[in-house]
N, C-alpha and C positions, 0 to 999 in steps of 0.2 A: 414537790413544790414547784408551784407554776412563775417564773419570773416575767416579769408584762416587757415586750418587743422595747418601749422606748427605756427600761429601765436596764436592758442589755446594752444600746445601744452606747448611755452616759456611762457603764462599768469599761464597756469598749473604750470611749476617750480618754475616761481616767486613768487606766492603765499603759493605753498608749500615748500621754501625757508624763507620766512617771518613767516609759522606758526613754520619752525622748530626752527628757532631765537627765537621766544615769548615765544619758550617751553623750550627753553636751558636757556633764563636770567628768566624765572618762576620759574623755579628748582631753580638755583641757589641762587635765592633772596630769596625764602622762604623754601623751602625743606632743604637746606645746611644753613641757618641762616646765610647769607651774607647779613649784614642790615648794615646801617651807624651807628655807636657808639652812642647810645644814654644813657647807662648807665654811662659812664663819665661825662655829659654834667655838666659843672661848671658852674651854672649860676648866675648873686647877680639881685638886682634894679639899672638899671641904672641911676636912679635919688637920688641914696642912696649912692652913689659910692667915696664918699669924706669921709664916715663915717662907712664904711665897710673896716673890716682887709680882706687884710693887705692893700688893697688901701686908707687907711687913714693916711699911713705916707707911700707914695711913694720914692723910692729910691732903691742906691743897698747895700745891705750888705753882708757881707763875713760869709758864712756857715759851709766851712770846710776850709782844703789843700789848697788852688786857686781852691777854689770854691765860686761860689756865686751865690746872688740871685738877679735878680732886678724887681720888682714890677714897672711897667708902667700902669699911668691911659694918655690917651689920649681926645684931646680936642680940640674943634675949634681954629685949626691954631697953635696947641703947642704937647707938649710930655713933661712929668715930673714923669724923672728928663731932664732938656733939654742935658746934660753932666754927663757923667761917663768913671770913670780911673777907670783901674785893672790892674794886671801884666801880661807882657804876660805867654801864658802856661795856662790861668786860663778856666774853665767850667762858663758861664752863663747861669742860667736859666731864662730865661725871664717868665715873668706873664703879663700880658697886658689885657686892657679892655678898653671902650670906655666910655665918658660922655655922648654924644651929637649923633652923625652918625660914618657911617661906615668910619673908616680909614684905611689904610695901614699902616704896621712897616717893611722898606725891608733894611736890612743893607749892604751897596753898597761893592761889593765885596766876598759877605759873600753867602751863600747859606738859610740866614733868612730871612722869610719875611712871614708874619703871616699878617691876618686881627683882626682889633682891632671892636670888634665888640657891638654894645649897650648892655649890658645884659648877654652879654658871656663872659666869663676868657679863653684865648687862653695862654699855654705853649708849649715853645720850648728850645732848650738844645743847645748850640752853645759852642764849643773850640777856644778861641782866641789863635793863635800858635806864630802868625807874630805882631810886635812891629807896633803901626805908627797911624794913626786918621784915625776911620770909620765914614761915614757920613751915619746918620739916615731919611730918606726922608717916605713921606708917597704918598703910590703908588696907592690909591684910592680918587680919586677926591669927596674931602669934602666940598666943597664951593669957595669961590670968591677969598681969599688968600690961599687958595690952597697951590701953588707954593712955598712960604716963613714958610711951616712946616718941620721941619727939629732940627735935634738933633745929637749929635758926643757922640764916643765912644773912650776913649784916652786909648792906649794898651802900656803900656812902658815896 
């Protein structure tokens, strides 16, 4: 098989296009220490998770200012606490983790949405500004009621 000069020339570039790409995320992944976080990694037993602080008395409490904390353990087909009030103006920190499978926690409106995940504690930091009811849905399909997981955030 005869391959024509200019169509060596373009398999020429694309490959040494492809090895300068392999060389530049090489560098960068290990030479520059651009690795995914694995020194944070918060992990408990996901079958321990009813008797592990603080997911053993789930809810939200107030920490500082309008500040607060709210500890989420997630579960087939629920969220607890399924409801919570704060004032507006307030900081949540979310703490979240899973019993069972992977869920979603996406707070509609909101730019939160965290996976709840077996064995892993997932935080995030959210300023409620605006007064009025968030709805809690979970945006990873967990099973057959699915649909009917859901939880509200009351901001008065």
């Amino acid at each position: 098989m005869h391959i024509h000069r200019l169509e060596k020339i373009w398999l020429g570039f694309g490959v040494a296009m492809l090895a300068v790409f392999l060389v530049v995320i090489g560098i960068s992944g290990f030479a520059m220490g651009m690795n995914p976080p694995s020194g944070h990694a918060h992990t408990i037993d996901p079958q321990q998770v009813d008797v592990t602080p603080p997911f053993d008395k789930p809810g939200i409490r107030q920490v500082g200012d309008k500040e607060y904390e709210a500890v989420i353990t997630s579960f087939a087909f629920g969220f607890d606490p399924n409801e919570m009030e704060i004032p507006a103006g307030s900081t949540v920190h979310f703490i979240i983790t899973s019993k069972d499978v992977v869920h979603g926690y996406q707070i509609v409106g909101t730019n939160v949405n965290m996976m709840a995940v077996p064995g892993e504690v997932n935080h995030l930091s959210y300023t409620f500004d605006k007064p009025g009811e968030y709805l809690i849905l979970c945006n990873e399909y967990c099973g057959i009621a699915h649909e009917m997981m859901k939880a509200k955030i009351v901001v008065s």
